[in-house]
N, C-alpha and C positions, 0 to 999 in steps of 0.2 A: 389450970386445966378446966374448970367448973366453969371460969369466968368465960372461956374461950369457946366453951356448950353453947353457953348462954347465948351469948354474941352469933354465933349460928344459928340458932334456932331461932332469934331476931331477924336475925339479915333472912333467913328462910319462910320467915312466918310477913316479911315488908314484901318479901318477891312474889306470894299468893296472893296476900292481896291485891298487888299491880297487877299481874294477869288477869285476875277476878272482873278487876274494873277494863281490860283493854277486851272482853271476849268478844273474836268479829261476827258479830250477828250478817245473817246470808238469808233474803228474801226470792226465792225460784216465782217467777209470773208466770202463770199459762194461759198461755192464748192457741182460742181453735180457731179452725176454718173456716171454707162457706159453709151454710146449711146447717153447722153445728152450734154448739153450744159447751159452756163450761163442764158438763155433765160427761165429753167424750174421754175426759181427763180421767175421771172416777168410775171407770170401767174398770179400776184393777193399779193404774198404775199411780194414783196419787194414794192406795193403800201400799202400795211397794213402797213408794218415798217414806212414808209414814212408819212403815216399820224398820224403816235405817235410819232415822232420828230429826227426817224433817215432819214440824208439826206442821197438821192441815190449818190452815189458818180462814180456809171460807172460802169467799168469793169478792170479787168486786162485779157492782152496778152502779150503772148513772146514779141512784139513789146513795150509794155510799159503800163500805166494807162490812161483810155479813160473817160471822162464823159458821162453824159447824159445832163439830163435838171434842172440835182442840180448842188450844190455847191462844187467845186475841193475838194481831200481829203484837211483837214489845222488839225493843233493844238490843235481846241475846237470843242466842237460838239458832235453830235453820228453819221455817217459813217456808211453804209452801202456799200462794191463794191461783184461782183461777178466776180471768175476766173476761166476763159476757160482753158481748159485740154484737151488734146489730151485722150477722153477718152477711146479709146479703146487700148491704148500702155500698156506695160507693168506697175503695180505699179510704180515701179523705177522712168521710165521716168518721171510720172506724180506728184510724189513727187516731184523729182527736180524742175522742174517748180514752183510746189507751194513753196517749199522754196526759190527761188525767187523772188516771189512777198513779200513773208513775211521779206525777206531780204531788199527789196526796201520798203517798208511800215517802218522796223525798222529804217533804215537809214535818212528817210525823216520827219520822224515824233514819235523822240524817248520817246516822253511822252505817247505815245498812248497807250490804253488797246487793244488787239487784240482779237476775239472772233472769235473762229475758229465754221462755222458751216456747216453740212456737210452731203449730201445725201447717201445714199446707198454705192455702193463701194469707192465714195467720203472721207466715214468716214476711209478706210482703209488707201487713199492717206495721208489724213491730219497726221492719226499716224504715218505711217512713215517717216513722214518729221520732225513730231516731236521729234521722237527717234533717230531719225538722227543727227539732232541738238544736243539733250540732251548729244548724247554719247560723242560727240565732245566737250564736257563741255564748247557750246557756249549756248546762248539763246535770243530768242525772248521775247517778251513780251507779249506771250498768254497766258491767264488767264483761259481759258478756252473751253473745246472743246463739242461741240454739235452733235451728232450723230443722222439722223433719218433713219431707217430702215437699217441701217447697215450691212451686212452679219459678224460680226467678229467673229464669229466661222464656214463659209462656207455657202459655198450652195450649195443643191445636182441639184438645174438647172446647176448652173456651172459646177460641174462634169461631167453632160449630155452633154453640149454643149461642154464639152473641151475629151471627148469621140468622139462625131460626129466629130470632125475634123480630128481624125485618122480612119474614117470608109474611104466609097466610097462615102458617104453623104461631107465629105471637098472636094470631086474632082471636085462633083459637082456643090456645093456653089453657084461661081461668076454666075454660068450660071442661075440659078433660083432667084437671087437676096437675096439669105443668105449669102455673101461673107465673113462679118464680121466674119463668123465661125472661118474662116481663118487668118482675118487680127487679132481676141482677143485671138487666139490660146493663149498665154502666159497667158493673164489676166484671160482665163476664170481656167488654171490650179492653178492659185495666190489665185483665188477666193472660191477656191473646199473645200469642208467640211475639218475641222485642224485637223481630224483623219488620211486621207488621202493626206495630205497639208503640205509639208517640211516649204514651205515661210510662211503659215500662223501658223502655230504649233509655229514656229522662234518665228515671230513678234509677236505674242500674250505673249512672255515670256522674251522678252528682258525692260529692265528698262525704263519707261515713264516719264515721269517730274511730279514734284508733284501740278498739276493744277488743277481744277473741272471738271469731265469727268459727261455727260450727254448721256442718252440712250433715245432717244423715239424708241418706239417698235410698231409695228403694233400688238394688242393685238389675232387678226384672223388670222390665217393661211387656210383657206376655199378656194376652186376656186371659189367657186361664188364670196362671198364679202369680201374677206382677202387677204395676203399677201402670194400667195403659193408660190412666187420667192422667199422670204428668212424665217425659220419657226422664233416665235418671239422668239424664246428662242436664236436661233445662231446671234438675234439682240443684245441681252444683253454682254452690256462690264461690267458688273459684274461679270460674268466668264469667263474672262479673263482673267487668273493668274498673269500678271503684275499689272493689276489696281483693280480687287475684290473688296472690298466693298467701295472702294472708286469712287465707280459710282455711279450716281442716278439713276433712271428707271422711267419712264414714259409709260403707255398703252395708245393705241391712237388704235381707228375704224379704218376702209379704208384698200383700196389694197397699195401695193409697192409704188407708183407714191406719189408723193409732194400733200399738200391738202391746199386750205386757210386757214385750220384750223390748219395746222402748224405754222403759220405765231403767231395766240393767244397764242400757246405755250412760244414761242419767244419771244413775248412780255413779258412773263411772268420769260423768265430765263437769259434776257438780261437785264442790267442795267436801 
């Protein structure tokens, strides 16, 4: 019988330590939109992540990966960083970047699950870094992509503001402090509804990776209390003709802007 303890509490003490050593570390990326910055994250909801067990792990920039007041990205864990993007450059630019932090997060830490999650024109960057990837028959190890308020079928603001920069309203711009008009000229025609959209018509039809694609939608499009910058239907990557039903959808209250109450969603579709 003693012998028979023993032998158990062997075989019990060889099966902790294998799991010890298998534990799936989970890295969430956050990416903003135009005109933002990594800082629209920590409004509230990378302290919500943080207090349900993912460490804040910093930031990334062109310059490299910066902490905060957690724990460096490692191995084990759950991971939280967000990455700065020259948000008003063209897509292009803004991909590249991001597939270099996803290239120095794969390199440094190849166990990791990556979870791309992703604001407003943000969700554009993130796909085509991803399809970028994919075409090049490399990969990361993103599991998954997260969209909130997404334009991926356009937006008719974007057309307007990418109008205004060919009137006498661009000449005036810098002087009244709308310069951006000027400096997102590219982005805001990248952005422009896919009827009227060479680049997004494209990207909406070239081949995605086969990972979990997630929509939350602003379900109002109202100027009072909705989303009149993107309507919710051009949020939806369900019509998408690359990815269609293999996206989820989510309706969510609120205008355009990030909410605490994103952060619950999150909770809920991250590991």
């Amino acid at each position: 019988m003693e012998f028979l303890v023993k032998r158990q509490l062997q075989t019990m003490m060889l099966l902790l330590l294998f799991t010890a050593g298998c534990v799936q570390a989970d890295i969430a990326v956050l990416v903003h939109g135009y005109h933002s910055s990594g800082n629209a994250w920590r409004s509230g909801i990378t302290q919500l992540l943080g207090n349900n067990g993912w460490n804040d792990a910093g930031f990334y920039t062109p310059q490299g990966n910066f902490g905060l007041f957690g724990k460096p990205l490692n191995n084990s864990g759950k991971h939280i960083v967000t990455a700065e993007l020259p948000s008003e450059a063209p897509v292009e630019i803004q991909a590249d970047l991001l597939t270099q932090y996803l290239h120095d997060i794969n390199e440094r830490f190849p166990e990791q699950k990556i979870h791309l999650v992703a604001h407003s024109a943000g969700g554009i960057v993130a796909r085509l870094a991803l399809i970028n990837h994919y075409n090049q028959s490399k990969q990361f190890n993103v599991v998954q992509l997260i969209t909130i308020a997404t334009p991926h079928l356009g937006s008719l603001i974007a057309d307007v503001a990418n109008r205004a920069s060919d009137t006498p309203l661009g000449i005036i711009a810098p002087f009244v402090g709308a310069d951006e008009i000027n400096r997102a000229e590219i982005l805001y025609k990248q952005l422009g509804r896919e009827e009227k959209n060479h680049f997004l018509y494209r990207l909406n039809r070239q081949p995605h990776p086969p990972i979990k694609y997630t929509s939350i939608i602003r379900g109002d499009s109202s100027i009072m209390n909705g989303d009149w910058l993107v309507s919710s239907s051009r949020q939806n990557m369900a019509l998408v003709p690359a990815i269609g039903a293999n996206a989820q959808i989510i309706l969510t209250p609120g205008d355009h802007h990030l909410k605490y109450a994103d952060g619950y969603l999150l909770l809920a579709l991250l590991p």
